[in-house]
C-alpha positions in Angstrom: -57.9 -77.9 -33.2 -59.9 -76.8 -30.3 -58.3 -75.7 -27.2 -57.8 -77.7 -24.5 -59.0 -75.6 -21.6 -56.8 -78.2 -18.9 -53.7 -76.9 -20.3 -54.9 -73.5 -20.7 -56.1 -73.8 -17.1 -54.6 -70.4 -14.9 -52.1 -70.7 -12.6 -49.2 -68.8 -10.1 -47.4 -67.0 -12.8 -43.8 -65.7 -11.6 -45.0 -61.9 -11.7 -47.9 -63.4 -8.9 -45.3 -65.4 -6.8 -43.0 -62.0 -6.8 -46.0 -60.3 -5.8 -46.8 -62.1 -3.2 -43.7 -62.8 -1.9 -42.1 -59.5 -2.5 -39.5 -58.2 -4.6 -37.0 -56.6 -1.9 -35.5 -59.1 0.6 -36.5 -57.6 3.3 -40.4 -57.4 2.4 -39.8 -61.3 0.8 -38.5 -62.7 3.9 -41.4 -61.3 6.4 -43.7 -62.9 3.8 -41.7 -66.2 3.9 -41.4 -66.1 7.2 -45.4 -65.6 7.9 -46.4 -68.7 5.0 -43.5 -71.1 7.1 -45.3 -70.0 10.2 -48.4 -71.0 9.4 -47.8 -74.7 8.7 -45.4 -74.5 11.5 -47.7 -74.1 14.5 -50.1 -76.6 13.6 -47.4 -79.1 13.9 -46.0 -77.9 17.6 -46.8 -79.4 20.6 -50.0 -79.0 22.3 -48.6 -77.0 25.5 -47.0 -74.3 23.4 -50.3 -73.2 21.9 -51.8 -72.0 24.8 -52.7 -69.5 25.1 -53.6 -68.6 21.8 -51.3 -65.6 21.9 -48.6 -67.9 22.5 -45.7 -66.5 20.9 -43.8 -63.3 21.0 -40.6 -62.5 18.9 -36.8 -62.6 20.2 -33.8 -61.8 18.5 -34.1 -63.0 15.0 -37.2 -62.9 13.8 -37.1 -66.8 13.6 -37.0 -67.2 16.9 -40.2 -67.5 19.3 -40.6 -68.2 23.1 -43.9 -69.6 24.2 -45.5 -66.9 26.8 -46.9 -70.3 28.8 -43.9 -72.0 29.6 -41.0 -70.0 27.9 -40.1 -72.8 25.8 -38.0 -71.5 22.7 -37.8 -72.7 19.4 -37.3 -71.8 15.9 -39.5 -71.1 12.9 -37.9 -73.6 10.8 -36.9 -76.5 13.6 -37.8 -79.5 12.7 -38.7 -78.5 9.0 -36.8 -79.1 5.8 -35.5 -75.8 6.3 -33.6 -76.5 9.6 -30.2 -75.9 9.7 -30.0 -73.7 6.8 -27.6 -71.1 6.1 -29.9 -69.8 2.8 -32.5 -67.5 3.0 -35.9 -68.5 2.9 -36.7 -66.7 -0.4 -34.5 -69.1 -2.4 -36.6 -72.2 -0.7 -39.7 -70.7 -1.7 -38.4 -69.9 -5.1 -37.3 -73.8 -5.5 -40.7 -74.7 -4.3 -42.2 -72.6 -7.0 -39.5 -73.4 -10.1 -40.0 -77.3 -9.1 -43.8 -77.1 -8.6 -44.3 -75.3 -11.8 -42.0 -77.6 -14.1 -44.1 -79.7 -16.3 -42.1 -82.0 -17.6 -39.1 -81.7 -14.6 -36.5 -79.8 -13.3 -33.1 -80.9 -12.8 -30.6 -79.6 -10.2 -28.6 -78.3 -12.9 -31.1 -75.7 -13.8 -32.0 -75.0 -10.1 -28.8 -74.3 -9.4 -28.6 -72.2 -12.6 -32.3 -70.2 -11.1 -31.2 -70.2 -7.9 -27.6 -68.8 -8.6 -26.1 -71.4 -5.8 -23.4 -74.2 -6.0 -24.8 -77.5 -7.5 -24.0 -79.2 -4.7 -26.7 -76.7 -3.0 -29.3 -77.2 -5.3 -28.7 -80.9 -5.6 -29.4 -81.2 -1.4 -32.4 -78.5 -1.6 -33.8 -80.4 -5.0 -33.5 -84.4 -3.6 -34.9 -82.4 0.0 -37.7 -80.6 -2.0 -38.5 -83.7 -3.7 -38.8 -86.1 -1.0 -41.0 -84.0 1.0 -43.5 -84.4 -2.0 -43.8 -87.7 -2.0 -44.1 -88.3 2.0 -46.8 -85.4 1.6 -48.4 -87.4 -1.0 -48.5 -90.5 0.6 -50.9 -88.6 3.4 -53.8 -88.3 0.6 -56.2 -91.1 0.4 -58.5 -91.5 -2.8 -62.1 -91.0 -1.5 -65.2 -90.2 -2.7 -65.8 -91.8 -6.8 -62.6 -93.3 -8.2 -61.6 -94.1 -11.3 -59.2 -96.5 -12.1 -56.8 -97.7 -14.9 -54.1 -100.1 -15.8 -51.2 -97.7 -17.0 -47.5 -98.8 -18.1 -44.0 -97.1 -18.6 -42.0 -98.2 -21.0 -42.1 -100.4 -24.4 -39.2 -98.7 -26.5 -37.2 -101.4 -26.9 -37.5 -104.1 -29.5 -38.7 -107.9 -29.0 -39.9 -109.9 -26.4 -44.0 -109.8 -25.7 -46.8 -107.5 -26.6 -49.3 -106.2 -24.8 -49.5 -106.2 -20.8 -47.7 -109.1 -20.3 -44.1 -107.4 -22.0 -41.5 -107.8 -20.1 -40.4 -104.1 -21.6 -43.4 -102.7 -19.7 -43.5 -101.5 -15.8 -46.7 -101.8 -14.6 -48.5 -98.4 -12.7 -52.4 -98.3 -11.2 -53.3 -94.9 -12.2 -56.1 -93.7 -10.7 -58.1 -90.0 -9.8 -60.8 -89.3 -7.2 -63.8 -86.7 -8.1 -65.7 -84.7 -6.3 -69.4 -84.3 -6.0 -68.9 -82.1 -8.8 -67.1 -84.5 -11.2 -64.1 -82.2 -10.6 -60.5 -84.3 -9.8 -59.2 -83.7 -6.3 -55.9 -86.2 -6.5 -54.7 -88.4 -8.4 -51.9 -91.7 -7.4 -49.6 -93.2 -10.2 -48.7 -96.4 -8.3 -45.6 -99.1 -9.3 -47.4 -102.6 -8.8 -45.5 -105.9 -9.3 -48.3 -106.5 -11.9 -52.1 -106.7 -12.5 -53.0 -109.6 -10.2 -55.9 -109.6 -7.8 -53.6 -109.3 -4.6 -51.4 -106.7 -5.9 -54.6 -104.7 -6.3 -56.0 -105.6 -3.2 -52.6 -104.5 -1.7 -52.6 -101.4 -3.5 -56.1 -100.8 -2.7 -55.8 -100.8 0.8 -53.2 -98.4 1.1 -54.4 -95.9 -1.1 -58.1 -96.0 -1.0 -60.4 -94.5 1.8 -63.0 -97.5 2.6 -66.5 -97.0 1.9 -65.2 -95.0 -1.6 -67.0 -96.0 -5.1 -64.7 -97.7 -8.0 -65.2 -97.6 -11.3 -62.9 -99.7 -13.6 -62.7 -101.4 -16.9 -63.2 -104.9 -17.2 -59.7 -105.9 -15.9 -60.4 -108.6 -13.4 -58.2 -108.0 -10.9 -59.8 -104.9 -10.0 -62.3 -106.2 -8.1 -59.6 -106.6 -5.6 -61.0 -103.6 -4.7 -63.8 -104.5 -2.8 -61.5 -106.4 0.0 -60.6 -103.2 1.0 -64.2 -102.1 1.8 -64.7 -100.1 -1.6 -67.8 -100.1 -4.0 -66.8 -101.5 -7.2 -69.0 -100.7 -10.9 -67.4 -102.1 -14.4 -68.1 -99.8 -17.2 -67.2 -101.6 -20.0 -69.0 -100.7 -24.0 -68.4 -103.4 -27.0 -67.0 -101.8 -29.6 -65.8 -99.0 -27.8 -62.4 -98.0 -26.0 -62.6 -96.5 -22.1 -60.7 -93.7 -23.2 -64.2 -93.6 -25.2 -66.5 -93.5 -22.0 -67.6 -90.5 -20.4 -66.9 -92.7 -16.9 -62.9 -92.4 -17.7 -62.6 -89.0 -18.9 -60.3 -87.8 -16.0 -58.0 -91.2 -15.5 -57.4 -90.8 -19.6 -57.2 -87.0 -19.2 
């Protein structure tokens, strides 16, 4: 069997996060400390950034005063770090260990990784996790889409085949490209089924207008278009999408 060069794909090993991040606490903690920084200071007010030299260190070296109008804050106010008694290295360390886990990672073995209480890892894991998904409800599929009907479920016996089943919960997948055919993001979406206005619904709150759709021959996504998107069917007789060159990345 040939190798499939997406799961073979490189990545941030552990040696290459202790790397970076150092291995002494010290060392780990300035490095921390500069990565929390920078998404910090986009997210401050507007006043506190001028002038550009704006901050000078006091105290602890989480703790900055704005040279413009001595206003004082910390490095991780308003973050999902505030409050925090741990050190920064074990949130950036959770970050990693959930981030890298394929298939998952419960707060049982965080707390193992980590070395902490479980209630600890159970707060930083449920924090960790929620900040994921209001992050990835920011991202809006642009660009060329493709898009698929996708379903969880089906184990248990009886009731109806097929995409009507009532064993089945019904997901939009869908993955925008580049201009180089390359996938950016992808959105796995719970819809209350395959009907044109749950599309249309979904559509609009996931797609940037103006964005090209390609589908199968499902009807209801043409719902698409009612959010101001170009929509193409690519359907073959005979022939499967998972088949088509047009829904390589959606089946990948």
């Amino acid at each position: 069997m040939p190798m499939n060069r997406l799961q073979f794909q490189p990545g941030l090993s552990m040696p290459d996060f202790l790397l970076q991040f150092g291995t002494e606490m010290q060392s780990m903690c300035r490095s921390c400390q500069a990565s929390a920084l920078a998404f910090r200071l986009p997210l401050l007010p507007v006043r506190k950034l001028k002038p550009l030299r704006l901050k000078c260190r006091i105290g602890s070296a989480q703790d900055f005063q704005c040279q413009a109008c001595r206003h004082q804050t910390s490095l991780i106010a308003g973050t999902l770090f505030q409050s925090t008694h741990l050190p920064l290295t074990l949130w950036f360390l959770a970050i990693y260990l959930i981030g890298e886990a394929k298939t998952g990672l419960s707060s049982l073995a965080l707390k193992r990784a980590l070395g902490v209480s479980y209630p600890t890892a159970w707060r930083m894991h449920h924090k960790l996790m929620q900040a994921m998904a209001e992050r990835e409800t920011l991202y809006m599929l642009d660009g060329q889409v493709q898009i698929d009907d996708a379903y969880l479920g089906g184990e248990r016996t009886g009731g109806k085949a097929g995409r009507g089943s009532e064993n089945k919960v019904p997901f939009v997948a869908a993955v925008s490209l580049d201009d180089r055919g390359h996938p950016l993001h992808i959105k796995f979406t719970e819809v209350p089924g395959f009907t044109r206005k749950a599309i249309v619904d979904w559509a609009k709150a996931h797609l940037a207008p103006g964005c090209s759709v390609i589908s199968d021959g499902l009807a209801c996504f043409t719902g698409v278009t009612e959010a101001g998107c170009h929509h193409q069917v690519s359907v073959a007789a005979g022939r499967k999408p998972r088949e088509l060159p047009d829904f390589f990345w959606i089946n990948t």
